[in-house]
C-alpha positions as CSV (number, residue, x, y, z in Angstrom):
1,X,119.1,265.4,202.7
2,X,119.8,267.0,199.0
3,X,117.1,268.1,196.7
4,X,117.6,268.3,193.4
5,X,115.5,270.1,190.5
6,X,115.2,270.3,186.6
7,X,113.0,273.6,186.1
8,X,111.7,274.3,182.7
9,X,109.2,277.1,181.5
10,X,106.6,274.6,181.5
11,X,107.3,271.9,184.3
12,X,110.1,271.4,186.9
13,X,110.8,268.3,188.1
14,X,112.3,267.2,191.9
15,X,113.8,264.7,193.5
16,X,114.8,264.4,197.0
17,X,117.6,261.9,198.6
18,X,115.5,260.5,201.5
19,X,117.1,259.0,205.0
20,X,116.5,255.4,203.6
21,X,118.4,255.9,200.6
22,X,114.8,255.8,198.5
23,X,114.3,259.2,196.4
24,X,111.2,260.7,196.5
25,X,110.0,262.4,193.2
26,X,107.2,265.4,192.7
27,X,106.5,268.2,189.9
28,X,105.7,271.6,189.9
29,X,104.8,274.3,187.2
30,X,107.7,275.8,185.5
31,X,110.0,278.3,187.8
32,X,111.5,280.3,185.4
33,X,112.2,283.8,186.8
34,X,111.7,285.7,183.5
35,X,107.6,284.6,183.8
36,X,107.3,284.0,187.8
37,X,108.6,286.3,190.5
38,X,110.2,285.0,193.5
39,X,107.0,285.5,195.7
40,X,105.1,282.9,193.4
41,X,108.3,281.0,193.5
42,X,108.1,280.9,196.6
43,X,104.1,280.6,197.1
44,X,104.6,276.9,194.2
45,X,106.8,275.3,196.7
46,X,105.4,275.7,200.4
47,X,102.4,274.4,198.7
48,X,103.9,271.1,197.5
49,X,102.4,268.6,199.9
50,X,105.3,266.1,199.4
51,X,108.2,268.5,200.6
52,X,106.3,269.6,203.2
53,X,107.2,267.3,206.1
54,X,111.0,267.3,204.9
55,X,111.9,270.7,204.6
56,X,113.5,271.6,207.8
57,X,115.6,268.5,207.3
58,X,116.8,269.2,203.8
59,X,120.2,270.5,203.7
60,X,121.6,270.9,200.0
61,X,119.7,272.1,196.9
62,X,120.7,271.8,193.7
63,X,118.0,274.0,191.5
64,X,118.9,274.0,187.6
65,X,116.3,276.2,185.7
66,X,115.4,277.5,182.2
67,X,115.7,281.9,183.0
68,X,118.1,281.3,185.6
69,X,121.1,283.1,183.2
70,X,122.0,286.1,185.1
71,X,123.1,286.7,188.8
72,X,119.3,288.7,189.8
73,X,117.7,285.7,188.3
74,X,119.4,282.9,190.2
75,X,119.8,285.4,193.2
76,X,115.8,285.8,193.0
77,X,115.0,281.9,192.3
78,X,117.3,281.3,195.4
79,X,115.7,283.8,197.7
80,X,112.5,282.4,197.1
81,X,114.0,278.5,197.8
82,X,115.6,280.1,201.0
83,X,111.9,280.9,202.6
84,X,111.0,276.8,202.7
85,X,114.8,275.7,203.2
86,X,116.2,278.2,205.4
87,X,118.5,275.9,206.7
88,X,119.9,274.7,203.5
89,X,122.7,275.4,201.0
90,X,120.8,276.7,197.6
91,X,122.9,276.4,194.2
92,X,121.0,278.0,191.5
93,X,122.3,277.3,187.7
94,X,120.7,277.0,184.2
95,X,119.1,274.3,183.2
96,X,121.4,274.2,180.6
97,X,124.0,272.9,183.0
98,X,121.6,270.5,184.2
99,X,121.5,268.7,181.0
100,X,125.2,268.6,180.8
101,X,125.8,267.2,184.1
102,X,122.8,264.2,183.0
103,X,123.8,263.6,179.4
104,X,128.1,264.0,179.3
105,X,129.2,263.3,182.8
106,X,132.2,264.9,183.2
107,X,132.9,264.5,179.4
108,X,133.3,267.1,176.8
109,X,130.4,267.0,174.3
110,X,127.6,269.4,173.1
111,X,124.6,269.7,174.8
112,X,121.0,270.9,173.4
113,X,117.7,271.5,174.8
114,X,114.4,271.3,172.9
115,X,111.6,271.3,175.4
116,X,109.1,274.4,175.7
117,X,112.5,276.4,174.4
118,X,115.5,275.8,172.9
119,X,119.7,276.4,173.2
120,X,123.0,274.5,173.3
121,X,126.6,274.7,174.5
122,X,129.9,273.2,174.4
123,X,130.2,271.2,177.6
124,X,133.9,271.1,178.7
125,X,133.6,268.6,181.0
126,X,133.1,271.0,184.1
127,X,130.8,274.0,182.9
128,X,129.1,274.8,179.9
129,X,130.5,277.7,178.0
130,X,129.1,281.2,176.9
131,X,127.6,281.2,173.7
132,X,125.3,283.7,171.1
133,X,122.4,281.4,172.0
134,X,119.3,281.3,174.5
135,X,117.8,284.9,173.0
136,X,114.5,283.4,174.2
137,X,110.8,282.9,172.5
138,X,110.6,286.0,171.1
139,X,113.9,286.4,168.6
140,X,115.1,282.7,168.8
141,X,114.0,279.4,170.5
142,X,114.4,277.4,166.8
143,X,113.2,273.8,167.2
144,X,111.1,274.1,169.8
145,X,107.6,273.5,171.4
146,X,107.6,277.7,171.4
147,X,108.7,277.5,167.6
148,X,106.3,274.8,166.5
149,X,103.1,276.4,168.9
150,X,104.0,279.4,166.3
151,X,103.9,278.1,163.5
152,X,101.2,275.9,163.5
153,X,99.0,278.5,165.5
154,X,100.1,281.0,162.2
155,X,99.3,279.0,159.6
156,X,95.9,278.2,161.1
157,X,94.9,281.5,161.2
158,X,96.2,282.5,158.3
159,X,94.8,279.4,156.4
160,X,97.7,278.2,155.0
161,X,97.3,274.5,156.9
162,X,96.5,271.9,154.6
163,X,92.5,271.9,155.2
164,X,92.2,268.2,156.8
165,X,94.4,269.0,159.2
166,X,93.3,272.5,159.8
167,X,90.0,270.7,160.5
168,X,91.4,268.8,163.2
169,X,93.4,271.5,164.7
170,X,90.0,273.8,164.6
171,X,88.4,271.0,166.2
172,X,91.3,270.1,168.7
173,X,91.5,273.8,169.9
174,X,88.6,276.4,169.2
175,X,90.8,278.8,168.7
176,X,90.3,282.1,167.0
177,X,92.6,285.5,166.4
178,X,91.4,287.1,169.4
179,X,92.3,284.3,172.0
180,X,95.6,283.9,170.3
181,X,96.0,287.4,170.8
182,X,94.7,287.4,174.6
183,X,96.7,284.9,175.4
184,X,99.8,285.7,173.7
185,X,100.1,289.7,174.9
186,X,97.9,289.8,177.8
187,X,98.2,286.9,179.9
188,X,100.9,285.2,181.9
189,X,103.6,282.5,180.8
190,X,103.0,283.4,176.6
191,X,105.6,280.7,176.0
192,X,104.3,278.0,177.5
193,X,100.7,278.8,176.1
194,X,102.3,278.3,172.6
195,X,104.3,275.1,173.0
196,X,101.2,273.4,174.1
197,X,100.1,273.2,170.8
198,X,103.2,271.0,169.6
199,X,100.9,267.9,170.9
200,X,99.3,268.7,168.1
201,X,102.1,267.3,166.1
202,X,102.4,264.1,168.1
203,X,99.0,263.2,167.2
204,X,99.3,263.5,163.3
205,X,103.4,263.0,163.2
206,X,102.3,260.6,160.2
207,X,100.9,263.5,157.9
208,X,103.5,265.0,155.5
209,X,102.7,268.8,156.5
210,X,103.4,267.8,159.9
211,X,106.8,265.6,158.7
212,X,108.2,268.6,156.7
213,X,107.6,271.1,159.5
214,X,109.7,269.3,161.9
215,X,112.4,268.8,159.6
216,X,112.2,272.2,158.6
217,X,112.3,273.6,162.4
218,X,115.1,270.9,163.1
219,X,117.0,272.6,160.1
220,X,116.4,275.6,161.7
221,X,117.8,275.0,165.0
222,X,120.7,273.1,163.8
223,X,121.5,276.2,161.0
224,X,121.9,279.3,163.7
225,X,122.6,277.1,167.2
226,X,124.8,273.9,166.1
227,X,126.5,274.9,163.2
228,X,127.8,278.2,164.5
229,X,130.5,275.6,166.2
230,X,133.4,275.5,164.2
231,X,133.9,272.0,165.5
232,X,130.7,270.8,166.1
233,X,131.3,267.8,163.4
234,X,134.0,266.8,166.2
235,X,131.7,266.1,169.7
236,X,128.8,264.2,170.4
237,X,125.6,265.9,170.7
238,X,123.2,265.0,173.4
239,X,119.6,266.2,173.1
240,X,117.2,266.8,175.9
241,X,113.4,267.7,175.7
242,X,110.4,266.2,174.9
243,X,110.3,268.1,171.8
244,X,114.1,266.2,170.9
245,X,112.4,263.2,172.5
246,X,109.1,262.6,170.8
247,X,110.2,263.5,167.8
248,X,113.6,261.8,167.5
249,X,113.4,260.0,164.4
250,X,113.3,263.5,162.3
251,X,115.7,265.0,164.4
252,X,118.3,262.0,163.8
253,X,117.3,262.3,160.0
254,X,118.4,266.0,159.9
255,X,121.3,265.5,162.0
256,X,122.8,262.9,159.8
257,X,122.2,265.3,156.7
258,X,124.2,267.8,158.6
259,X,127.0,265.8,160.3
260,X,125.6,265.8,163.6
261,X,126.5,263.2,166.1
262,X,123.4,262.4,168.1
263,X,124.2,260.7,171.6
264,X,121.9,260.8,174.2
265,X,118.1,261.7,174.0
266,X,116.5,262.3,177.6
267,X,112.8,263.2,177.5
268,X,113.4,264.7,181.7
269,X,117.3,264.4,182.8
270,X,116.1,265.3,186.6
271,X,116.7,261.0,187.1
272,X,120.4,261.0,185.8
273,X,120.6,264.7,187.0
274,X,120.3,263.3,190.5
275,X,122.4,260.5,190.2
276,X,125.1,262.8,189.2
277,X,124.8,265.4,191.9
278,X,124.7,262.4,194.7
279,X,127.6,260.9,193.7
280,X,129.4,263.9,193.2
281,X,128.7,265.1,196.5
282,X,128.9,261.5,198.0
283,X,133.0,261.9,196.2
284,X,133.5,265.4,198.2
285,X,133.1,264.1,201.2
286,X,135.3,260.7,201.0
287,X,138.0,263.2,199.5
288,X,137.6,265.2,202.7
């Protein structure tokens, strides 16, 4: 049985091949290592009631995760997997790869993420390749539900929010400085606590301050991520995220102005994720 996940900051999503040939989907929080430690890793999944009866006959995992850039972060992500499936191969790579395998297949094309945060890479059809990107929350994360949380929670404070919509936000969120501030530098997962807010933009995408600050943050993203590619103009770019997702119709709008080929939008690849990794495995074993 393989199990396949797509593990944000915010949310990771599973699916698991079942004997039948039905797949059987569940969530969890987010599993990235830089904010969870392999013992609450591990704690998140032996409590999942729906892996629970399959685990000692899962045999192949396939974990793609946002954090999961460095050998100690995939080596601790798959230590903690090992404790549930400890009779199972674990493969642990970003989630950045993830989105490649969904959105291009085995073809070349860019791939970019904006979800809680935010990167791309040139896809060559087998790997994705090192780039200057993925710096995090803290010095980059342009576009994103991180970026967005920012700004709007700035400007609030600050006052600078036009004041109807400051109204609603007040009234949306009961925020003030000091639980910004609590939450921000004294309590776990900082990221995810800000790109909550970018609902906020859902629910008045119709207002103009809202309009312009989406352009602006798309603008952003594709300035210092995208356009850093000297042939960007010459590959399609696929977007995944639910920030790229709900608000695709400035993201296309900015991407035309800068020559950006937009191909596919997926909100959660973990469905085309899966299909990939089963038929590439169901090809290995014909070819053997």
């Amino acid at each position: 049985m393989i199990l396949v996940a797509d593990s944000g900051s915010s949310q990771s999503d599973w699916m698991l091949a079942l004997p039948d040939g039905q797949r059987l989907a569940f969530t969890t929080k987010g599993l990235n290592p830089f904010f969870v430690n392999e013992k609450d890793i591990a704690k998140i999944i032996q409590n999942v009631p729906e892996i629970l009866p399959y685990a000692d006959r899962v045999s192949e995992v396939y974990f793609f995760g946002s954090g999961c850039t460095s050998p100690d972060r995939r080596e601790m992500v798959s230590n903690a997997l090992s404790q549930l499936f400890n009779h199972a191969f674990i493969s642990v790579e970003t989630d950045l790869l993830g989105a490649a395998y969904a959105a291009c297949g085995d073809r070349k094309g860019y791939i970019a993420t904006l979800g809680t945060g935010s990167d791309v890479s040139f896809f060559d059809g087998q790997d994705v390749l090192p780039t200057r990107q993925g710096i995090g929350y803290v010095l980059g994360d342009e576009g994103s539900g991180v970026w967005f949380g920012k700004q709007l929670v700035t400007k609030y404070l600050y006052g600078t929010m036009p004041a109807d919509l400051s109204e609603k936000f007040r009234a949306r969120y009961r925020i003030n400085k000091e639980i910004v501030i609590k939450n921000v530098y004294q309590r776990a997962s900082p990221n995810a606590y800000l790109a909550s807010f970018a609902i906020f933009m859902g629910e008045n995408i119709h207002h103009p301050f809202i309009d312009e600050l989406l352009k602006n943050g798309f603008k952003e993203f594709i300035a210092t991520n995208i356009r850093l590619f000297p042939d960007y103009r010459d590959y399609v770019c696929h977007f995944v995220g639910s920030i790229a997702f709900h608000f695709i119709e400035q993201l296309r709008e900015v991407c035309d102005q800068y020559e950006v080929k937009v191909g596919k939008t997926l909100r959660r690849p973990i469905a085309e994720l899966f299909d990939y990794i089963i038929q590439r495995e169901r090809n290995y074993e014909i070819q053997l």
